[in-house]
C-alpha positions in Angstrom: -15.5 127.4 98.1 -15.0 129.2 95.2 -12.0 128.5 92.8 -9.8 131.6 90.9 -7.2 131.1 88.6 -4.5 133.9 88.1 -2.9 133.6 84.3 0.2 135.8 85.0 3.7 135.4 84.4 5.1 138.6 87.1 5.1 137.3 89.7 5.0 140.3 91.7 1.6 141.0 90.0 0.0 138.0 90.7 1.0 137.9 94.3 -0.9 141.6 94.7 -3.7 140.4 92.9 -3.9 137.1 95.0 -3.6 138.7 98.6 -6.1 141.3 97.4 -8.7 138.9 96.2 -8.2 137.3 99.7 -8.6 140.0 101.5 -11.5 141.5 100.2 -13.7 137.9 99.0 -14.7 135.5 101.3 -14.1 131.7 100.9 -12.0 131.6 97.7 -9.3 129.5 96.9 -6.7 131.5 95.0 -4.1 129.6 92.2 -1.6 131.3 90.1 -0.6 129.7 86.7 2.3 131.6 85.1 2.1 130.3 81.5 0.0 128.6 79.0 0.8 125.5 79.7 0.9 125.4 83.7 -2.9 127.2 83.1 -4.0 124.0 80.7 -2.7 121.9 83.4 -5.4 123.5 86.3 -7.7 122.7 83.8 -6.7 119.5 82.7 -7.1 118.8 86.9 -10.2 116.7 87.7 -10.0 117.0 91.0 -10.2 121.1 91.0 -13.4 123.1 88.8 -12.3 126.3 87.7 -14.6 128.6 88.5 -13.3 131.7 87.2 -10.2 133.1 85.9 -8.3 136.2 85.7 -6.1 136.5 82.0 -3.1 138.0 81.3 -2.4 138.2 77.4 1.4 138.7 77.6 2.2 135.1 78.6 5.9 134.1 77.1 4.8 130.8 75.8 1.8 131.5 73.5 0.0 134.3 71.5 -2.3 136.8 73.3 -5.6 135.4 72.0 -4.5 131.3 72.8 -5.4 132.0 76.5 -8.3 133.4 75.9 -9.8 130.7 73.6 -8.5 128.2 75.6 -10.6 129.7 78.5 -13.8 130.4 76.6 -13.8 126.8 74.9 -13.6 125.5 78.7 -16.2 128.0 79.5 -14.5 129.1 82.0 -16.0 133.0 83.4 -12.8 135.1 82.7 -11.6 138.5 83.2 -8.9 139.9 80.8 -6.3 141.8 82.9 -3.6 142.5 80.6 -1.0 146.2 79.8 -1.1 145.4 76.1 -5.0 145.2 75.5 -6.5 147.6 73.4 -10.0 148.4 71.9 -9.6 147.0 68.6 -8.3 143.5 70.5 -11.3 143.7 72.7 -13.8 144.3 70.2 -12.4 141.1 68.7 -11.9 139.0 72.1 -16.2 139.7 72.8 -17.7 136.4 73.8 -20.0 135.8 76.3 -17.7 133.9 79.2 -15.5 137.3 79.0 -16.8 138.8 81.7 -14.9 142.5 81.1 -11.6 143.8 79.7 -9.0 145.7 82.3 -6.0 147.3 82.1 -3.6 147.2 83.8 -2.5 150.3 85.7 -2.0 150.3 89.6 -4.1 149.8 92.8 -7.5 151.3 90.9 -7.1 148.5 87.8 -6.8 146.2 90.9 -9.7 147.5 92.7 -11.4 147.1 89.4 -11.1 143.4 88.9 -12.0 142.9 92.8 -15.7 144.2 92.4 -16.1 142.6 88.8 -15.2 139.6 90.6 -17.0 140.3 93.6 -20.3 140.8 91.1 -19.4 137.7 89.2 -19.3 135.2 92.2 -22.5 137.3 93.7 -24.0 135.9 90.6 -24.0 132.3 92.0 -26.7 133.2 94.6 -29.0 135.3 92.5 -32.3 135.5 91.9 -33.6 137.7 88.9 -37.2 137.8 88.1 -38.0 137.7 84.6 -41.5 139.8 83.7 -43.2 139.2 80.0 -46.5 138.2 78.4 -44.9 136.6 75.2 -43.0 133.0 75.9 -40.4 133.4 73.1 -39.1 136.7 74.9 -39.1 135.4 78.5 -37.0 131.8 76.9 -34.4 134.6 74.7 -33.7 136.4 78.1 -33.9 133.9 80.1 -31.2 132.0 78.4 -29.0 135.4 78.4 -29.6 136.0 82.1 -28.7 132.3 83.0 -26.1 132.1 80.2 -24.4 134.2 82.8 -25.0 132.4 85.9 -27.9 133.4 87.7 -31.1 132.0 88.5 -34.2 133.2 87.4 -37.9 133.2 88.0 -40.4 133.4 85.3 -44.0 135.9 85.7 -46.1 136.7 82.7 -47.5 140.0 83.9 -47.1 142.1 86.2 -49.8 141.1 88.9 -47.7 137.4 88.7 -44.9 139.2 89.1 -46.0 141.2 92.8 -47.0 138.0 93.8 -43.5 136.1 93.8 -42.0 139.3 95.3 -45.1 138.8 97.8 -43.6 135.1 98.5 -39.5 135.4 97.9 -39.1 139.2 97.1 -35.8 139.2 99.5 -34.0 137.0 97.7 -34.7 138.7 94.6 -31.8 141.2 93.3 -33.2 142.3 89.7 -36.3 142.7 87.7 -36.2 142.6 84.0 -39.8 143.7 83.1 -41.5 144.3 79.3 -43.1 147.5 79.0 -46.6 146.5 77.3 -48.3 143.7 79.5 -52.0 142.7 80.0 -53.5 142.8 83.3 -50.4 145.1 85.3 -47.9 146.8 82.4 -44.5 147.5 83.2 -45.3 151.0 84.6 -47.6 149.7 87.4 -45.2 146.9 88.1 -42.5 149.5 88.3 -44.6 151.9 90.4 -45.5 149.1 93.0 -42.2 148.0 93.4 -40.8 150.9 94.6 -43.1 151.3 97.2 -41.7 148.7 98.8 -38.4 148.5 97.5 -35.8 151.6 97.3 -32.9 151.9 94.5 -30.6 150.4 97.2 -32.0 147.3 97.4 -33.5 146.4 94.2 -32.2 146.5 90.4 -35.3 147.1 87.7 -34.5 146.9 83.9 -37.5 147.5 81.8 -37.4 146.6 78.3 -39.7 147.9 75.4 -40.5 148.0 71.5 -41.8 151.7 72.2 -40.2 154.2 70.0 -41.2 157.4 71.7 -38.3 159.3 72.9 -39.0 160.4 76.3 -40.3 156.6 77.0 -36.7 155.8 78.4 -36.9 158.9 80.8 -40.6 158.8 81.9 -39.1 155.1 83.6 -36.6 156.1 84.8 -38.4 159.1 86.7 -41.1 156.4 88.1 -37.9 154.7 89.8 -36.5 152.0 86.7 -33.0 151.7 87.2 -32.1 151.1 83.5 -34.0 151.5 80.4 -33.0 148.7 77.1 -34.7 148.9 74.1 -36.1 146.1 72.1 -34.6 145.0 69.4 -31.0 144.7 71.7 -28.1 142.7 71.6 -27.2 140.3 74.4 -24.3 141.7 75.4 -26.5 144.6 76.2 -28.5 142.9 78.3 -25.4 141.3 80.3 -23.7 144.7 80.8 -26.8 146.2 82.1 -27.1 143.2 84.3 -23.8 143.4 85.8 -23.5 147.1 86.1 -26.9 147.4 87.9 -25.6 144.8 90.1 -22.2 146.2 90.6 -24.0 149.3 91.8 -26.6 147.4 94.6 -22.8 146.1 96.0 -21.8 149.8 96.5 -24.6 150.2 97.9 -24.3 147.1 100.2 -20.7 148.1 100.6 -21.6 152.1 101.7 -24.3 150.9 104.2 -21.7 148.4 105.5 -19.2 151.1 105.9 -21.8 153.0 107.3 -23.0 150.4 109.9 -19.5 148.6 110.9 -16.4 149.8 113.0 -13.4 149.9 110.8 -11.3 148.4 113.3 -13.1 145.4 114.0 -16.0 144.8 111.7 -18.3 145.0 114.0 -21.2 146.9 114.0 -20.9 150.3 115.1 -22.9 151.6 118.5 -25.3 153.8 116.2 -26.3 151.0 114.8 -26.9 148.9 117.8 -29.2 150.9 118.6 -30.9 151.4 116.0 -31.0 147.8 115.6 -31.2 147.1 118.9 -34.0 148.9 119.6 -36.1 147.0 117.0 -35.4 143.9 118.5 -36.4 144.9 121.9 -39.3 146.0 121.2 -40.3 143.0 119.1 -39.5 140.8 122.2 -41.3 142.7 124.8 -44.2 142.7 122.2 -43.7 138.9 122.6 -43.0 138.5 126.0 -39.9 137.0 125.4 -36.3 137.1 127.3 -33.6 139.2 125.6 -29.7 138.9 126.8 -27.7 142.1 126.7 -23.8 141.4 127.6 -21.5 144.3 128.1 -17.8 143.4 127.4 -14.6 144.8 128.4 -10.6 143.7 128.2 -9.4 144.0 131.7 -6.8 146.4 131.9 -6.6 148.0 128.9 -4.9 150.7 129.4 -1.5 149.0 131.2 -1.7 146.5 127.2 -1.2 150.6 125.8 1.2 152.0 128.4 3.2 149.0 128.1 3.4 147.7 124.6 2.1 150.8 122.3 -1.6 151.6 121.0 -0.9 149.0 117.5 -0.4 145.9 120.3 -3.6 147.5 121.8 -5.3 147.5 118.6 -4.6 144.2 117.9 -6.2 142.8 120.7 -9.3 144.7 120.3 -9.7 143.1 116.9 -8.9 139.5 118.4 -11.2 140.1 121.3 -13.8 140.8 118.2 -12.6 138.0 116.2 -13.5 135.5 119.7 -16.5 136.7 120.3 -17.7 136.3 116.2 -16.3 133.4 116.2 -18.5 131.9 119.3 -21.5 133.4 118.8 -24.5 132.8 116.6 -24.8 134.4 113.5 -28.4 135.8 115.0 -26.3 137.4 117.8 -25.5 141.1 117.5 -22.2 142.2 118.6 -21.2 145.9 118.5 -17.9 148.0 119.5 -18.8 150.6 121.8 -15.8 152.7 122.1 -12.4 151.9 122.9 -12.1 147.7 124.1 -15.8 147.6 125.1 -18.2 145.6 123.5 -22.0 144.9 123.5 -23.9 142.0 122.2 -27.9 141.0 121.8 -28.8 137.2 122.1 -32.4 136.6 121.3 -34.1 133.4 122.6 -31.8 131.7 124.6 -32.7 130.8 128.7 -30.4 131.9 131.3 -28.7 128.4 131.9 -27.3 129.0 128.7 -26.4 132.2 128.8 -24.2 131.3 131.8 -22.3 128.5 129.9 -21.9 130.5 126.8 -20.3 133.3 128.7 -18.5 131.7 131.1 -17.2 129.5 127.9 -16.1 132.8 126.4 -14.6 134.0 129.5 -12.4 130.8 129.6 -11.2 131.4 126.2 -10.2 134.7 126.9 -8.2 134.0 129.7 -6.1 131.0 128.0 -5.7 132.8 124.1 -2.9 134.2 123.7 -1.3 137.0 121.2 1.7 137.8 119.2 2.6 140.3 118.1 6.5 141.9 117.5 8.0 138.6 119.2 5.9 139.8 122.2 3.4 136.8 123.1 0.4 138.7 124.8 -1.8 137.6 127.0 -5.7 139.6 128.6 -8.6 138.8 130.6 -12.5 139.8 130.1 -15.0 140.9 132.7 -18.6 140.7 131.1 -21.5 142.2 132.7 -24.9 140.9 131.6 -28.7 141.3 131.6 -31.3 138.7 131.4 -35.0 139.6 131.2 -36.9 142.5 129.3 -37.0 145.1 130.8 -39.1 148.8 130.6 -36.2 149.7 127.8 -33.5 149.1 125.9 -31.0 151.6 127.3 -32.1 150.3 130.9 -31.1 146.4 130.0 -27.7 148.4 128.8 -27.7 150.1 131.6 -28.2 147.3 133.9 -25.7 145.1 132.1 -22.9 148.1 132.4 -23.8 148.1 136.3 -22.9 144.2 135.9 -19.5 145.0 134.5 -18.2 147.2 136.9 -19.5 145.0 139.7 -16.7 142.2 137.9 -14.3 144.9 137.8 -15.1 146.0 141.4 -15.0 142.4 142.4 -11.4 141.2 141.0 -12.0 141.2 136.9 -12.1 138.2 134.6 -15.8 137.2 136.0 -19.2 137.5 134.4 -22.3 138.5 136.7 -26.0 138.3 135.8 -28.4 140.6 137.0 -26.2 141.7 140.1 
């Protein structure tokens, strides 16, 4: 759980910021101070760590810059939010547990703060890989990099360096390489990366003494993602950081867009099979059992007819919100269109896949709904194949004849291989 503080005396504003760090951040526990002195006293609290904070500098009980020293002597990760910031105050407020200045100004400024945020509490589970041949460099960056959270792996050329992307390269987000190396330089290091690892996926900064001009644009051509150059400040080195990380979250966020339905966050029947399809054929390479489960709310349409297509909608996304919620996190589970849904269970026998469903079936049939003072109540029929099969679409297929056999035969049933 991570722990936000909002400084802000509107309450209005605090509120909006609040609800929209909930909605859009996972497993945060919002507060809201109002003044100086109710902020000192979530600090003062042993029982609560502070991980970050969010500053407003208009507070009615103290001076603009009191918060902000009060915050950076805690060292406390803050971001300054405030309508009466401007440049020469943030020149002056620099520091390195100021994580950026905002102003205030709408739903955007909002939206602004979220994904610094977003990047700031990403930095908790980050790897960066640190590449250089000279120890005092590798110990000045890596006390900037961890200075601002993040973890970091050491290499001292650039051979080293393919090898621990070799061993743990998915769980690293960044490399910050040096230029001039023995053994692999930072060109070869950069070239050899990218085979293997697109823009999307991977951050590379490479840093370097060179003074040619075009040395900055030759990198980035070869696939670097940012370019510093040596003798730099570390406040350059922290905003190229978090800006190159900001952008592999859009990226995240895009393919995630891309890959989900908007209704119920669940993946999206494109990429089911695309997905899908991959895991079939790793299982029949394996000779192992794969579960396909088609499912669909039993009379749909009379839920629409009677109550309106927003009561309809909400019981698609709690029929979504069950099934995440009592599957694996292995377990695939797509909307197909409309209130059907199709899932993937990878090693699991057939005993179980009989209790699991059955146990979803049953919770189905006692959940209830509410929605405008109506309570709301729906059944499931789930058709389902077990096996492997010639193909993908033929388990699907076989697992959609299982459906409408529970449909034909009275709803709120599952059958296996019918």
């Amino acid at each position: 759980m991570t722990n936000i503080l909002i400084v802000e005396d509107n309450i209005s504003t605090a509120d909006l910021l609040k609800s929209s760090i909930k909605d859009e951040i996972q497993n945060v526990n919002v507060m809201i101070a109002g003044t100086y002195k109710e902020a000192l006293k979530f600090i003062l609290d042993t029982e609560v760590k502070i991980d970050f904070a969010i500053l407003d500098l208009g507070l009615p009980d103290t001076q603009a810059c009191e918060i902000v020293k009060l915050f950076v002597s805690k060292k406390i990760r803050s971001i300054i939010y405030s309508a009466i910031l401007d440049n020469n105050m943030a020149f002056d407020m620099i520091d390195d547990n100021i994580v950026a200045y905002i102003e205030k100004g709408g739903i955007v400024s909002i939206s602004n703060v979220i994904r610094i945020l977003k990047t700031s509490i990403l930095a908790i589970d980050k790897n960066i890989l640190l590449v250089d041949d000279s120890k005092i460099q590798l110990k000045i960056i890596q006390s900037i990099v961890e200075d601002l959270g993040f973890n970091t792996k050491i290499a001292h050329n650039g051979k080293e360096a393919l090898e621990i992307m070799k061993e743990i390269g998915h769980t690293i987000s960044l490399v910050i390489t040096d230029y001039n190396m023995p053994i692999m330089n930072g060109v070869s290091l950069t070239l050899e990366l990218r085979k293997k690892y697109p823009h999307d996926t991977l951050g590379i900064i490479v840093l370097s003494s060179n003074e040619e001009e075009d040395t900055s644009a030759k990198f980035i051509k070869i696939g670097a993602s940012d370019f510093i150059n040596k003798p730099y400040h570390p406040i350059e080195i922290k905003t190229k950081i978090t800006s190159n990380l900001i952008n592999l979250e859009l990226f995240r966020e895009m393919k995630e867009l891309a890959n989900k339905d908007f209704l119920t966050n669940c993946y999206n029947r494109r990429f089911f099979y695309d997905s899908g399809e991959a895991i079939f054929q790793k299982a029949k390479r394996e000779e192992k059992n794969l579960v396909i489960a088609t499912i669909d709310i039993d009379n749909f349409k009379a839920i629409n007819d009677t109550y309106g297509h927003d009561v309809g909608d909400v019981a698609i996304k709690n029929a979504a919100k069950i099934l995440q919620e009592n599957l694996r996190s292995s377990d695939m589970v797509a909307r197909f269109g409309g209130e059907e849904f199709c899932i993937i269970l990878e090693k699991i026998s057939l005993e179980d896949t009989k209790l699991l469903f059955e146990k979803i079936r049953d919770i189905f049939e006692k959940n209830t709904i509410e929605k405008n003072g109506l309570e709301i109540r729906f059944t499931t029929s789930i058709g389902i194949c077990y096996g492997i099969y010639n193909s993908l679409d033929e388990m699907i297929k076989i697992s959609d004849n299982n459906l409408y056999y529970c449909k034909k035969n009275g709803r709120n049933q599952i059958a296996i291989n019918k």
